[in-house]
TORFIKE-423031 format. One line per field, with one value per residue: chain; x, y, z of N, C-alpha, C in turn. Coordinates in steps of 0.05 Angstrom, whole numbers, plus 5000, padded with zeros to 4 digits. Example, Ala and Ser with C-alpha at 12.3 -4.5 7.8 and 13.67 -1.06 7.14 Angstrom:
cadena = A|A
n_east = 5264|5257
n_north = 4886|4955
n_up = 5156|5142
ca_east = 5246|5273
ca_north = 4910|4979
ca_up = 5156|5143
c_east = 5264|5258
c_north = 4934|5001
c_up = 5156|5157
***
This chain:
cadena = A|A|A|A|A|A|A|A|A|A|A|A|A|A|A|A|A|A|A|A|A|A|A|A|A|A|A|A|A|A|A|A|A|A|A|A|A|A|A|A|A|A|A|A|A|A|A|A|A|A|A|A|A|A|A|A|A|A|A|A|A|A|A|A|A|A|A|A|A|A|A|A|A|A|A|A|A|A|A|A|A|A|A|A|A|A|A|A|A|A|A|A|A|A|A|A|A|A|A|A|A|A|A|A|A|A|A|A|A|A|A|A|A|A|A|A|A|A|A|A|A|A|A|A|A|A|A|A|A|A|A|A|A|A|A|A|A|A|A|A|A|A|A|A|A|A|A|A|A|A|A|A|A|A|A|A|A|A|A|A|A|A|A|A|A|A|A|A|A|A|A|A|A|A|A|A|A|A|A|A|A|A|A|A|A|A|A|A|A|A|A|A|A|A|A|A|A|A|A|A|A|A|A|A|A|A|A|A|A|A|A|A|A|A|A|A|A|A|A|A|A|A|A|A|A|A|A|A|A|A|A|A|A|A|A|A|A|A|A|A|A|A|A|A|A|A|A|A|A|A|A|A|A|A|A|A|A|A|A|A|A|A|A|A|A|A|A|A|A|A|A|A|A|A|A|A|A|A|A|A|A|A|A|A|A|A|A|A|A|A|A|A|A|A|A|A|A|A|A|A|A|A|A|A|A|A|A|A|A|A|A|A|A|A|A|A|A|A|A|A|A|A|A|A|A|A|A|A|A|A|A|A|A|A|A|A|A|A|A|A|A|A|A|A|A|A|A|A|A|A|A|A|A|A|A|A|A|A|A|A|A|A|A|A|A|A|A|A
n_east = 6235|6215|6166|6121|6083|6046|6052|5998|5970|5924|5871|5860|5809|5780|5733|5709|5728|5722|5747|5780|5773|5835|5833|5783|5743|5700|5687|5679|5713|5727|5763|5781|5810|5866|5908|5960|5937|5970|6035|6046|6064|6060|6083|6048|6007|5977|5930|5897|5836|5809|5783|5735|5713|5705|5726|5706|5719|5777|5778|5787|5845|5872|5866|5896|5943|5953|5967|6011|6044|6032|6000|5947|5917|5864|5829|5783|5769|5747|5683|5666|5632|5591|5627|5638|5636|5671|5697|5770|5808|5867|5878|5857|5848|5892|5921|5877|5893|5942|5914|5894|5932|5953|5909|5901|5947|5939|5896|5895|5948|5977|5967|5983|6042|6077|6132|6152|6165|6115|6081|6064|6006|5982|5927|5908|5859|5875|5935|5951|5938|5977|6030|6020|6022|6072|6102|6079|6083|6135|6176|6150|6125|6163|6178|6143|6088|6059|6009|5984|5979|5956|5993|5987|5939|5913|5930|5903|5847|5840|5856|5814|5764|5710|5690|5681|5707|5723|5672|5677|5730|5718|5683|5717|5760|5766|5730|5758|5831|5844|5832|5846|5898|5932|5900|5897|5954|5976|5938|5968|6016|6061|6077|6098|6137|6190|6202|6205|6227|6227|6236|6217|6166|6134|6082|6054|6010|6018|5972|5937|5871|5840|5871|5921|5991|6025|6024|6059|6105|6121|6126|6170|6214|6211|6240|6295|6325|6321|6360|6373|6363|6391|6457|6442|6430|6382|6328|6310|6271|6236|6209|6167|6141|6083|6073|6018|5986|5927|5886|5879|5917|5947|5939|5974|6030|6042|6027|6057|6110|6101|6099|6146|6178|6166|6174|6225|6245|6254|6266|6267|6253|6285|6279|6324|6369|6376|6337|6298|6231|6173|6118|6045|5994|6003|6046|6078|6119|6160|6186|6175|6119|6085|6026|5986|5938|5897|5876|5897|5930|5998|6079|6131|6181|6240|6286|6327|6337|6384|6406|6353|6320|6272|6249|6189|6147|6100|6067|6006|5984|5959|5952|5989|6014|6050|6089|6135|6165|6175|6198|6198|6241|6248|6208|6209|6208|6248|6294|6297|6233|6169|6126|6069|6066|6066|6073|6020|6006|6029|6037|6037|6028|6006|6063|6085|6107|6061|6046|6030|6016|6018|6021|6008|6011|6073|6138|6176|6215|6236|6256|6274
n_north = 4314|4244|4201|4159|4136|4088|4065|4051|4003|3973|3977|3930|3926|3919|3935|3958|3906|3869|3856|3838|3867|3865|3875|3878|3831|3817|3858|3880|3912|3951|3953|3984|3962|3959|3962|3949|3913|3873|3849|3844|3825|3880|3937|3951|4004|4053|4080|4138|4166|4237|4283|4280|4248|4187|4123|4135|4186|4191|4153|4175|4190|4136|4112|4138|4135|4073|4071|4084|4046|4027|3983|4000|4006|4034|4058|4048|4067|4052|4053|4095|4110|4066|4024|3986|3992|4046|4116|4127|4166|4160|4113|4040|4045|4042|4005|3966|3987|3954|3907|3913|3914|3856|3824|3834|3823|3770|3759|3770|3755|3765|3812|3848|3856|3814|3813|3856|3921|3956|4026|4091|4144|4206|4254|4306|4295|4246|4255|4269|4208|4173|4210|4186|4136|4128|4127|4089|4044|4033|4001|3980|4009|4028|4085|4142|4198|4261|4305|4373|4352|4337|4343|4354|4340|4367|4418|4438|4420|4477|4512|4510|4542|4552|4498|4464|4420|4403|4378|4322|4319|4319|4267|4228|4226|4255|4293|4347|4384|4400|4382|4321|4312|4276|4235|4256|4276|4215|4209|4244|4246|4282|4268|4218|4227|4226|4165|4153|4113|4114|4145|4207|4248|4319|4358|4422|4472|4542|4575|4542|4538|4509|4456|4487|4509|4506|4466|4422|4455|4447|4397|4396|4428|4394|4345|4365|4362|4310|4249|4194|4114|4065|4055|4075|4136|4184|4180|4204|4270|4305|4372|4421|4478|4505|4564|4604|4561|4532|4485|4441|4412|4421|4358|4359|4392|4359|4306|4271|4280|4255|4205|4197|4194|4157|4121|4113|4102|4048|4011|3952|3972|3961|3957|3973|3933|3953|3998|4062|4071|4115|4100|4107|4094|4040|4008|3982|3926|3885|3850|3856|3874|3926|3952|3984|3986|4027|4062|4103|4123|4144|4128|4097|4047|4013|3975|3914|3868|3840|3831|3812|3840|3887|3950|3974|4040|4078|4125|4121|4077|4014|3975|3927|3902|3859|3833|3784|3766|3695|3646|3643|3623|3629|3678|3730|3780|3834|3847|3902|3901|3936|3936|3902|3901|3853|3793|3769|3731|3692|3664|3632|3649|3644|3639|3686|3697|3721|3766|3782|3837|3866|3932|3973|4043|4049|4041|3989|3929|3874|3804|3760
n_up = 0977|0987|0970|1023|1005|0978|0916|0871|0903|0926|0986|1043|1076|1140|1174|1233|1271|1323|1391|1444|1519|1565|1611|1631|1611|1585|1560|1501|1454|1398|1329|1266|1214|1166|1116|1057|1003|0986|0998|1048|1114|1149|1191|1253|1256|1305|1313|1344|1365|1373|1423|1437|1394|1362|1317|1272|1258|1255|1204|1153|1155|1171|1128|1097|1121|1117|1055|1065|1078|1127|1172|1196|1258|1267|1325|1373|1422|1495|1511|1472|1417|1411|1428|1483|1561|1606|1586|1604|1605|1588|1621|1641|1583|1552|1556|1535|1476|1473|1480|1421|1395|1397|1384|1337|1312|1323|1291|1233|1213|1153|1149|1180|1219|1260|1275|1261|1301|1337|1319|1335|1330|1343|1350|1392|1433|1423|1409|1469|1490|1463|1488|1537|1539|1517|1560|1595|1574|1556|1519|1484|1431|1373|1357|1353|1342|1359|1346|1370|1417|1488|1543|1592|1644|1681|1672|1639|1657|1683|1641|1618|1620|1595|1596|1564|1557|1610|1634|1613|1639|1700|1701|1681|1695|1754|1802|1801|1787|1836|1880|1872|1862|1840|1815|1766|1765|1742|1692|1651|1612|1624|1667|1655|1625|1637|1629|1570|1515|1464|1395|1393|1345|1354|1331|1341|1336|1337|1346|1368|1390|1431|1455|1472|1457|1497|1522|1490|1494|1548|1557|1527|1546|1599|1572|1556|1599|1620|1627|1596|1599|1645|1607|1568|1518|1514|1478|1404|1404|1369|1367|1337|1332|1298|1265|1270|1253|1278|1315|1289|1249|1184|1133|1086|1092|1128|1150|1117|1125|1186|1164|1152|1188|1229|1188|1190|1238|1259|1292|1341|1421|1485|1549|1600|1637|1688|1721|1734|1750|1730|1759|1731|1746|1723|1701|1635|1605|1565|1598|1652|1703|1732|1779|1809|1862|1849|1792|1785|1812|1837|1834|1835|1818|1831|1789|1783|1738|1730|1784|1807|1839|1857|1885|1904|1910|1937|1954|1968|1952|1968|1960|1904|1841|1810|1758|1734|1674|1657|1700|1769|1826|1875|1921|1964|2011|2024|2069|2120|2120|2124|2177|2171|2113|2068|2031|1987|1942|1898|1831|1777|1712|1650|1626|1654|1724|1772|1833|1883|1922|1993|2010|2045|2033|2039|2017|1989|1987|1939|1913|1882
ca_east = 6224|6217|6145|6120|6060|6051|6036|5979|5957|5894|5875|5849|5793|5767|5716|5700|5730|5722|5768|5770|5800|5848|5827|5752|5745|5673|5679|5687|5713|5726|5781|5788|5846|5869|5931|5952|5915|5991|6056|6050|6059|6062|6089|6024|6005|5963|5918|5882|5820|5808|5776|5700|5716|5711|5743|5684|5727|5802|5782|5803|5872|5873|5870|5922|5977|5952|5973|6046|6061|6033|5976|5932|5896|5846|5825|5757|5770|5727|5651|5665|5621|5587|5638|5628|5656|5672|5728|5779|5829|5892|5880|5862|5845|5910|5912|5857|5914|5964|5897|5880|5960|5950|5888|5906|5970|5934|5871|5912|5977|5974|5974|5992|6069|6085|6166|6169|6152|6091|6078|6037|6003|5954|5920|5895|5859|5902|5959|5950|5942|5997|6047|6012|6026|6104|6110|6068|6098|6148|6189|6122|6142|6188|6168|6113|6087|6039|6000|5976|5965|5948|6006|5983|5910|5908|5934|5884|5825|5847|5857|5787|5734|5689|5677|5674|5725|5725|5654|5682|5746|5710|5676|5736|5791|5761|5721|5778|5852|5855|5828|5853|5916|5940|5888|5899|5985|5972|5935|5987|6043|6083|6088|6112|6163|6217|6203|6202|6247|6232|6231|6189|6159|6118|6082|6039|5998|6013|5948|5909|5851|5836|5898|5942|6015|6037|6034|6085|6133|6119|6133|6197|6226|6222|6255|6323|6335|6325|6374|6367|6360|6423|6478|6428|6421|6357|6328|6313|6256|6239|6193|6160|6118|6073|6063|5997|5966|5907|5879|5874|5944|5941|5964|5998|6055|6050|6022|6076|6134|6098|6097|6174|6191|6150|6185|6264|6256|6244|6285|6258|6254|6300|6286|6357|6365|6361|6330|6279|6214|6159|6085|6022|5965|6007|6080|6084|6141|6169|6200|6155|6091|6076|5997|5982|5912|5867|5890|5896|5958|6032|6094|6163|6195|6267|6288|6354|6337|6409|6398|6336|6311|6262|6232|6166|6149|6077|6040|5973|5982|5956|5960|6000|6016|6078|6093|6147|6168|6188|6196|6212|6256|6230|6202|6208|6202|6274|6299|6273|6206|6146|6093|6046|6066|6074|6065|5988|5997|6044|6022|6041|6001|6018|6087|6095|6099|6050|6050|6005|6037|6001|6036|6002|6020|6097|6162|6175|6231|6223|6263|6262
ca_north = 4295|4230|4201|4141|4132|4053|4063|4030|3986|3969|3971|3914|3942|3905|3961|3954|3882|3865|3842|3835|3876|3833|3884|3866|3805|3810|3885|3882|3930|3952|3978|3981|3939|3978|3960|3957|3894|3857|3853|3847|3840|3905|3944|3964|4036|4033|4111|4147|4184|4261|4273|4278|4234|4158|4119|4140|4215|4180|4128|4184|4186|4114|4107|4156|4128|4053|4076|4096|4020|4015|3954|4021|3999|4049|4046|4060|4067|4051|4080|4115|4098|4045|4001|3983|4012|4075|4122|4137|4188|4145|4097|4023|4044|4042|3970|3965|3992|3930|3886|3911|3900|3826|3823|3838|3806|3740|3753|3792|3756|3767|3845|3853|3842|3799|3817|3892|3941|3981|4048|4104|4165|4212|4279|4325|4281|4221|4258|4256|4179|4175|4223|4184|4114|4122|4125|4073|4022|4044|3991|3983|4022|4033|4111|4153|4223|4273|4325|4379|4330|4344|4335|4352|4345|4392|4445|4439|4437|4499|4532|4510|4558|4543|4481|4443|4387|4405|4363|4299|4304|4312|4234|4203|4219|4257|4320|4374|4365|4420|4362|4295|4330|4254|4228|4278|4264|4196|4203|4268|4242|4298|4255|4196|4234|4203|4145|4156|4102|4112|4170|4216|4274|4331|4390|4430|4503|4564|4594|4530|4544|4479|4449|4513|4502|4509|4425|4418|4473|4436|4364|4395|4434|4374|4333|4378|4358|4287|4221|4159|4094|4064|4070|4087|4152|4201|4182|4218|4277|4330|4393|4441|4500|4517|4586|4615|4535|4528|4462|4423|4413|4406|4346|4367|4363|4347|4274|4245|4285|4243|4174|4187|4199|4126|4093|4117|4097|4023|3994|3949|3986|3938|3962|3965|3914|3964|4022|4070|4075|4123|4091|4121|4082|4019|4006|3942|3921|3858|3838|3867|3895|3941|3960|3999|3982|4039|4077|4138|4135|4150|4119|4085|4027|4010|3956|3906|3855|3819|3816|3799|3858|3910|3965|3990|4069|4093|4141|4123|4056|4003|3941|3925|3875|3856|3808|3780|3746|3665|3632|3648|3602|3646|3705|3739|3809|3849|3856|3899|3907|3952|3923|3903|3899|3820|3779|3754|3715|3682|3638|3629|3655|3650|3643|3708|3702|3745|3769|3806|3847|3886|3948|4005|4061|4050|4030|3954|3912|3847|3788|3736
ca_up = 0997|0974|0984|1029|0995|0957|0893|0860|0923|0941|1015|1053|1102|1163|1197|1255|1276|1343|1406|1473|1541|1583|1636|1630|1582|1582|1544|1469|1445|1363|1320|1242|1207|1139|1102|1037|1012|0979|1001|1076|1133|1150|1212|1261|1273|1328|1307|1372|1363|1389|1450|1430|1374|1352|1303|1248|1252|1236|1184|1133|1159|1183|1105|1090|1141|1102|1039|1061|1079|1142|1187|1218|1276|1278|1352|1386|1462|1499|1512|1447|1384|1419|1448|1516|1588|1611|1584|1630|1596|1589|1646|1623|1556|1538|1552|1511|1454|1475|1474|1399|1371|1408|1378|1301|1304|1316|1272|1209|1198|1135|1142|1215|1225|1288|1280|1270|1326|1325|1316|1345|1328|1349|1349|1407|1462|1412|1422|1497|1493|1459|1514|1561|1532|1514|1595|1612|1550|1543|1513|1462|1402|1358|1342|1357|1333|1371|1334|1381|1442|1513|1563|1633|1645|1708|1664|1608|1662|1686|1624|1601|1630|1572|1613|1537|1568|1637|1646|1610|1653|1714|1702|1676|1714|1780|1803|1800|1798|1865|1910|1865|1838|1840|1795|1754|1755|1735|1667|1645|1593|1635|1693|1651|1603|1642|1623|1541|1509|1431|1384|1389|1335|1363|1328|1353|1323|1358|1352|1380|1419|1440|1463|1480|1448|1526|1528|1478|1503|1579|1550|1509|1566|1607|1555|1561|1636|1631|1612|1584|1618|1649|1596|1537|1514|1510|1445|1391|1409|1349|1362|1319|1330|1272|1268|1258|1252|1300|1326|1260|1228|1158|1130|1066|1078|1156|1151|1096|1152|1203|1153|1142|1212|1233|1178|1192|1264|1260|1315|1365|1438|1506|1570|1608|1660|1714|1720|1759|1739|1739|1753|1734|1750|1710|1674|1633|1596|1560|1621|1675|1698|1758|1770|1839|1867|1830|1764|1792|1832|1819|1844|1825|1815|1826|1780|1776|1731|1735|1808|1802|1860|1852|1895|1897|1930|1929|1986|1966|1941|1995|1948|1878|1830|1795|1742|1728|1655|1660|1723|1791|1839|1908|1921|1984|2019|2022|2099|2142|2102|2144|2189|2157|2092|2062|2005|1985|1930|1884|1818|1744|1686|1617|1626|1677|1756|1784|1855|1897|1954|2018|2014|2063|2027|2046|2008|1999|1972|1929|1915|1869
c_east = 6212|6180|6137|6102|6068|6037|6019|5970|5938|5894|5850|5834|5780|5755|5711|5701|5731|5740|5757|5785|5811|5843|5799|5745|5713|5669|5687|5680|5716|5751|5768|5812|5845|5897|5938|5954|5945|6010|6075|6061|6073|6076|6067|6027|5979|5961|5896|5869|5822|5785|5742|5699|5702|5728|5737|5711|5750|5801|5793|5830|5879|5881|5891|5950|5968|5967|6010|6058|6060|5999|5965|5912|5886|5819|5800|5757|5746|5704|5659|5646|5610|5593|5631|5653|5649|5687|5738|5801|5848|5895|5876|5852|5871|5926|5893|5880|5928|5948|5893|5910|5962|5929|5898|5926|5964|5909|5881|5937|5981|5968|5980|6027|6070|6122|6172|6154|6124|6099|6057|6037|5976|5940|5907|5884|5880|5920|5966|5957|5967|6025|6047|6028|6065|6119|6103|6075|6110|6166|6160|6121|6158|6192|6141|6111|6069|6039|5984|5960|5962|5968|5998|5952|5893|5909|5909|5859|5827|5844|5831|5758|5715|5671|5668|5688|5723|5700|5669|5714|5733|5697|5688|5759|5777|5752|5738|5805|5863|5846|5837|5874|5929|5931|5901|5936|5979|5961|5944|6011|6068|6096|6106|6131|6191|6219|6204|6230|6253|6230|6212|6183|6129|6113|6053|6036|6001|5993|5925|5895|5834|5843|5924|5971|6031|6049|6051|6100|6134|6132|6171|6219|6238|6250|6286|6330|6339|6346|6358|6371|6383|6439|6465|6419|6393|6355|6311|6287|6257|6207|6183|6136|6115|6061|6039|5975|5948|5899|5881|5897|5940|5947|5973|6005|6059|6048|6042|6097|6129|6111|6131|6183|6187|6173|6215|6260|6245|6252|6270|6258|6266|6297|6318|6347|6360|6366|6306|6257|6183|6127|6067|6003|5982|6037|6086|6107|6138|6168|6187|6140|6089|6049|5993|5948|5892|5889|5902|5922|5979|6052|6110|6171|6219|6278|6311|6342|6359|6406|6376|6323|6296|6246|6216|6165|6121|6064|6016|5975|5978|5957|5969|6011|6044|6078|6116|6157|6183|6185|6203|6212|6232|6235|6197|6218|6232|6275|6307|6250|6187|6132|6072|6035|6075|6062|6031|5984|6018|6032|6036|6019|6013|6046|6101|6086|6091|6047|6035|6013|6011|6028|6025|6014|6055|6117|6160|6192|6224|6250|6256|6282
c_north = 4272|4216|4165|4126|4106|4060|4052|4005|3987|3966|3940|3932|3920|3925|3949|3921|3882|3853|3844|3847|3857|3841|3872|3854|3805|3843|3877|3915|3933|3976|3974|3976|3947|3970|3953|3921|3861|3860|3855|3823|3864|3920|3958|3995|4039|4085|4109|4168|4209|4253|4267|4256|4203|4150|4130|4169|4205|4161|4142|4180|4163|4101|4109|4146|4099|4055|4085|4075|4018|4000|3984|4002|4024|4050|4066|4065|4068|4062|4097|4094|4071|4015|4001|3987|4033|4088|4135|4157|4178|4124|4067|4017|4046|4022|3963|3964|3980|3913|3886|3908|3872|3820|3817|3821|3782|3739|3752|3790|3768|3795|3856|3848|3837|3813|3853|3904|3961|4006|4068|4131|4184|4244|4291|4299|4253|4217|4245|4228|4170|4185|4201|4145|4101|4116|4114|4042|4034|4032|3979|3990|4026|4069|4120|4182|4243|4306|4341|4360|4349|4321|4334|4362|4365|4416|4457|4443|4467|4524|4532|4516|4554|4523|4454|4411|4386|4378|4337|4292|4299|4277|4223|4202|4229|4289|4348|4360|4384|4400|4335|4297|4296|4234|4232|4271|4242|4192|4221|4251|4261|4278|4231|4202|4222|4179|4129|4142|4102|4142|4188|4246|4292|4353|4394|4465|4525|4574|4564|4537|4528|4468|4475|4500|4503|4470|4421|4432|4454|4411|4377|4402|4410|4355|4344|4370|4330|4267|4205|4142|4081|4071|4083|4119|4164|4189|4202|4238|4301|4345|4405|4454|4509|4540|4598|4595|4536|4487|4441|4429|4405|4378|4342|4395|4350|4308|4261|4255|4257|4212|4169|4185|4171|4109|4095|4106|4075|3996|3985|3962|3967|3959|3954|3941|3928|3991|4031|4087|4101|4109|4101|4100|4044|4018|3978|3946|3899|3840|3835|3878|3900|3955|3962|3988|4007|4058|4098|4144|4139|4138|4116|4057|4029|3984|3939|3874|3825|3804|3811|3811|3881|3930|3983|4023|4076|4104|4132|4088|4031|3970|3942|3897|3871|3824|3804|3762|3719|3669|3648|3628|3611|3664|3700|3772|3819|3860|3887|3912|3918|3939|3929|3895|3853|3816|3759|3739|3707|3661|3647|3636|3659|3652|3669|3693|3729|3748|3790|3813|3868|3908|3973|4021|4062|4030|3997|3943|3884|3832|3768|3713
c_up = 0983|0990|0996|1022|0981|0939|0876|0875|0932|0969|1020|1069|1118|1172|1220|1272|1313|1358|1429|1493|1550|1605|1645|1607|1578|1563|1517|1459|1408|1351|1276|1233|1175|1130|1068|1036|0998|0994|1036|1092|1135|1182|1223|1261|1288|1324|1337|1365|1380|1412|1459|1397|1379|1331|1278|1240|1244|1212|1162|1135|1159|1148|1086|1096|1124|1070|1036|1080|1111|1149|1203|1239|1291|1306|1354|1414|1467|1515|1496|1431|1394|1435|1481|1528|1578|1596|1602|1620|1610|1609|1625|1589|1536|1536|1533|1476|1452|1467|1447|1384|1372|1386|1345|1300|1286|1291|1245|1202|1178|1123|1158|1226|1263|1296|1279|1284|1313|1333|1332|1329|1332|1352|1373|1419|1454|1416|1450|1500|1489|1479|1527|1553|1516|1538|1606|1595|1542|1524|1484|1435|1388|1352|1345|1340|1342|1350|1364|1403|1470|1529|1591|1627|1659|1700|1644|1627|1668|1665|1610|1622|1628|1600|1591|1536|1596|1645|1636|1628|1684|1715|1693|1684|1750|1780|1795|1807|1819|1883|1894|1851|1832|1816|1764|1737|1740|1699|1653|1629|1602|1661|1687|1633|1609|1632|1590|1532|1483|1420|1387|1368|1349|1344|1342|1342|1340|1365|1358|1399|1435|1458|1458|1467|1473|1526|1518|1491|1530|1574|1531|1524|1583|1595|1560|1587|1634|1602|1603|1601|1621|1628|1564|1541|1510|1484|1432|1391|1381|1358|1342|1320|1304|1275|1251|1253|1284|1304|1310|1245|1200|1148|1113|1086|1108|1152|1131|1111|1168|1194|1150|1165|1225|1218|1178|1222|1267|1276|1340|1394|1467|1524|1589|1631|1677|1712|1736|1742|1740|1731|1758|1736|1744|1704|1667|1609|1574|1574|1649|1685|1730|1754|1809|1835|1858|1810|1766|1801|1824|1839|1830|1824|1806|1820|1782|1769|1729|1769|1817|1842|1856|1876|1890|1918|1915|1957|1984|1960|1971|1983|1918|1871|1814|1787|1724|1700|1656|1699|1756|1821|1874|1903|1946|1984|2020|2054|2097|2115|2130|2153|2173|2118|2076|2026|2015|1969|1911|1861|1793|1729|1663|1611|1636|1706|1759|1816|1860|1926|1963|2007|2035|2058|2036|2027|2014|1976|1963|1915|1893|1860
***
């Protein structure tokens, strides 16, 4: 095995550099910017703390994955380690994770690559982020890698008696997922596996007692049933149960697997022109962004980019947003559209049309 490690390179370190949400611009939040300190730019890796964690607990690794040629953006989500807000277990903190590759790009040419795709990786509640963030960006990455993560959150309260996560999911996603099973769908990486457009490596310890090795088997199973997006194939998913490993994977020789697996899969990620989407709380693109009126909810989107037609489907959803990349000539509702349902707003921003539709929980076609 040949190693990815840079030999004799000094790292650059930025600790704790600051940015800003685009959700709430008035939060600053904080990552750490690590790469090796010549020879860059570099391709991001965009690292996700555990679930009682901060970034203070990955800077070792954050160091590790720097040294084997990649820009770590050691992330703090936020209300961890002082940053400000709440945390919401995968909701807009994973915006926050688009805001801090934006962020570095522009601060950190000079060790940040603008041209090659980023990276992810993450461990146990990281993991999770990660699941959760290949289905909600999916076109985002180039390659990801989940160490014992947390796929379905509903399952995990359940299985946790203790009550040692159970209280922090109750205040960040919703009381129980037997009365908000919805909530609950929404910040689950199971609900958005359809929607996984880049590589992905998974291991996971048989004997965790943490994160049960059930999530992986649940997320791999799935995997076997579903396609790829119009004429593109499933891409490339690898398993591996470690027998007898508990919660904490080593990482000789796991972490230089992970660094080779990151750096063979380096191919930009193209959403198809049309395709059907699954939305948790959000789904942003290149091309296009769908965002239901509270985080929580779940729905669809049916896309045709050439014809320039998409339909939205949410039960719960009573208002949503959609944004479109470059211009648009007219926008109008798709005959017969529901009572009640209309367009509220139309405008330019930054070179996307954004649009703001009534929807009352009911189906609705769009036009542009």
């Amino acid at each position: 095995m040949s190693s990815t490690r840079v030999p004799g390179k000094e790292l650059a370190e930025h600790l704790m550099a600051p940015y800003a949400s685009s959700e709430r611009p008035l939060n600053t939040l904080f990552m750490d910017v690590l790469a090796p300190a010549h020879g860059g730019p570099w391709p991001a890796l965009l690292l996700f703390h555990g679930w009682h964690q901060n970034l203070l607990h990955t800077r070792g690794r954050a160091r590790a994955f720097a040294q084997r040629g990649f820009c770590v953006l050691n992330l703090n989500l936020r209300g961890r380690g002082g940053t400000a807000g709440s945390p919401d277990a995968n909701g807009w903190e994973l915006r926050d994770a688009v805001d801090a590759l934006n962020a570095a790009r522009h601060s950190f040419p000079q060790l940040c690559s603008d041209g090659l795709p980023p990276r992810a990786f993450g461990a146990s509640g990281g993991g999770g982020n990660v699941y959760a963030l290949l289905g909600k960006c999916p076109d985002l990455l180039a390659a990801a890698v989940v160490w014992c993560g947390i796929s379905d959150y509903a399952r995990w309260f359940a299985w946790n008696e203790r009550g040692n996560y159970r209280d922090e999911m109750e205040h960040w996603i919703a009381p129980n997922p037997r009365d908000h099973a919805e909530a609950y769908q929404s910040r689950a990486g199971l609900t958005v596996a359809p929607n996984r457009s880049c590589p992905l490596q998974v291991y996971h310890g048989t004997a965790d007692d943490c994160v049960p090795v059930e999530h992986a088997r649940v997320y791999a199973e799935l995997q076997k049933t579903l396609g790829g997006h119009g004429d593109d194939p499933l891409p490339p998913f690898e398993f591996k149960e470690l027998p007898k490993v508990g919660h904490e994977i080593p990482e000789t020789p796991y972490l230089e697997q992970a660094a080779e697996f990151l750096h063979a899969h380096a191919k930009p990620v193209y959403v198809p022109q049309r395709g059907r989407w699954v939305v948790a709380g959000f789904l942003k693109t290149h091309y296009f962004e769908v965002t239901w009126d509270h985080v929580g909810l779940v729905g669809s989107v049916d896309i045709d980019l050439r014809r320039r037609r998409l339909f939205l489907e949410s039960s719960s959803s009573v208002a949503a947003q959609v944004r479109l990349a470059g211009p648009a000539k007219e926008v109008a509702l798709l005959d017969p559209y529901p009572e009640g349902c209309r367009i509220l707003c139309v405008r330019e921003e930054r070179g996307w049309t954004v649009i703001d539709l009534q929807l009352n929980k009911q189906p609705l076609g769009l036009r542009w």
